[in-house]
N, C-alpha and C positions, 0 to 999 in steps of 0.2 A: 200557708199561702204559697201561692206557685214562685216561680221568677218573676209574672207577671202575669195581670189581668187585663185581657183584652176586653176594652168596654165593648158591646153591640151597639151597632147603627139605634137600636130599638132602644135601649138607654139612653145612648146621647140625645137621641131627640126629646128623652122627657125632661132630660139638663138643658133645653132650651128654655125651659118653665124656671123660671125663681122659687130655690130652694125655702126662701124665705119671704120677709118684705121687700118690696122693690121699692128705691126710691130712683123714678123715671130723672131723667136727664143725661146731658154730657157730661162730663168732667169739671168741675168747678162750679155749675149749675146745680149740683147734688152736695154742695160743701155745705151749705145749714142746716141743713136737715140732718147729715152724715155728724157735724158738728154737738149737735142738740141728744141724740142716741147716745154718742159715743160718751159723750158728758155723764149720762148716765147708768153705765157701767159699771158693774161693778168685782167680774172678773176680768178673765186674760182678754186679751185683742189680739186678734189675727188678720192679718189682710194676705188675700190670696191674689196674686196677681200686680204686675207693676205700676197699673194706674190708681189701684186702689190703695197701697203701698203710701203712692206720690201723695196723694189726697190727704191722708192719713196725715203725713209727716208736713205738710204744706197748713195743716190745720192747727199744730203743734201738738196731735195725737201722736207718742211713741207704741207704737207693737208691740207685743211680747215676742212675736211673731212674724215676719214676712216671708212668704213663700212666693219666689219670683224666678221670673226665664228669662230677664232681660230685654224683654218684647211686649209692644204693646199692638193688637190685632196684629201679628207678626212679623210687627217692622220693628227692627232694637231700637230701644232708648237708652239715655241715660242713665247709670249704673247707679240703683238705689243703695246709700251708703246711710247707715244707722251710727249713729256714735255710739260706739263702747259695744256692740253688739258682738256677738260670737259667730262667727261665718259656718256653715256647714254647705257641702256639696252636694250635689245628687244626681243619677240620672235616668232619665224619666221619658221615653220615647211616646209622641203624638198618640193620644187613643187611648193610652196606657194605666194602671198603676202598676210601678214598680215595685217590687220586694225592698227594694235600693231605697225609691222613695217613700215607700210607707214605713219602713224604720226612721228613714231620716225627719219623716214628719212628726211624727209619733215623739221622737228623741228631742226633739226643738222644743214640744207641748210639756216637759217634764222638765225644761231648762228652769234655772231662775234668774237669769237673765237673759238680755234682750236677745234674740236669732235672726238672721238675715240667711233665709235657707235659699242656696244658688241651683236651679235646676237646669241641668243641660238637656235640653229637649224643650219640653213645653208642661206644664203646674197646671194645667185647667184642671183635670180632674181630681187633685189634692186636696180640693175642698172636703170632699169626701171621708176623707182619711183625717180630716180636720173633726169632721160630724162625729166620725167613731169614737175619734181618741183624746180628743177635748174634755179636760174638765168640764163639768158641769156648771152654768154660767156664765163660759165664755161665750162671746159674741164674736161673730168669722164675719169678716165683711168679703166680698168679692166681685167683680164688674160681671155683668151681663152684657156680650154685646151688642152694641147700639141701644141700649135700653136705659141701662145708669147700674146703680149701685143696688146691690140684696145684700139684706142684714140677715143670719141668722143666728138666735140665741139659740146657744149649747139647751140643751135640757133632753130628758130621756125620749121625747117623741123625735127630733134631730137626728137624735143618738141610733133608734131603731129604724129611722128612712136611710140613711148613710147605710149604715150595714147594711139593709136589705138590698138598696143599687149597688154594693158593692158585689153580695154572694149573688144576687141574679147577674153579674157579669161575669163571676166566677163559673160560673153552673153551664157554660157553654157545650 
């Protein structure tokens, strides 16, 4: 991988589509349903993004996982705090995957315990790099937005859409 992979406009737009299932609503409006899934889990959890994070943890879901920028639609929030979690940094410029953060995401997914991964920049397209390097199993949650929450379960067809948005961003 380079230093970095510039997404195309032509990708991002197909990231306006839900990776997975969508469950439609706002924030707290999607906690039953988010609630009722996650219940039935039975690998890692990841939440990409700070509202989905918050949800997560407001439901008494803990993460193996949160990959977060501190922002929600690009205003800061409230700094998502895991108990006992192991912090990692990263950084991760708009548009982007970084070399930086695709180790660091990758390196969270192998931990065996909890991660609170801190990206300086902006985590939208980390999900990605979730898709690839995810055990098999795991379920990544992450917000769409204005839309609500997408569940996607790890499994090998995830596994090869991730890759594939990844190397046609790469292939510029």
């Amino acid at each position: 991988m380079n230093d970095e992979i510039v997404v195309p406009d032509h990708i991002r737009k197909l990231l306006k589509k839900p990776l997975g299932l969508l469950i439609p609503g706002p924030p707290g409006a999607t906690r039953s349903e988010v609630e009722k899934i996650v219940g039935r889990r039975t690998g890692k959890l990841v939440a990409v993004g700070d509202a989905v994070a918050k949800e997560l943890l407001a439901i008494g879901a803990r993460p193996d996982v949160c990959i977060v920028d501190g922002r929600i639609e690009r205003r800061p929030v409230e700094r998502i705090e895991v108990q006992g979690a192991k912090e990692l940094v990263c950084r991760n410029r708009p548009g982007t995957i970084s070399a930086e953060a695709y180790r660091a995401v990758r390196d969270s997914l192998s931990m065996n315990c909890p991660v609170v991964l801190r990206v300086e920049g902006e985590e939208d397209l980390l999900g990605l790099v979730v898709m690839v390097e995810a055990p098999t199993g795991t379920l990544m949650l992450y917000g769409q937005p204005r839309a609500g929450v997408v569940v996607v379960q790890i499994d090998e067809e995830a596994k090869m859409r991730g890759r594939s948005l990844i190397e046609a961003s790469s292939q510029r």
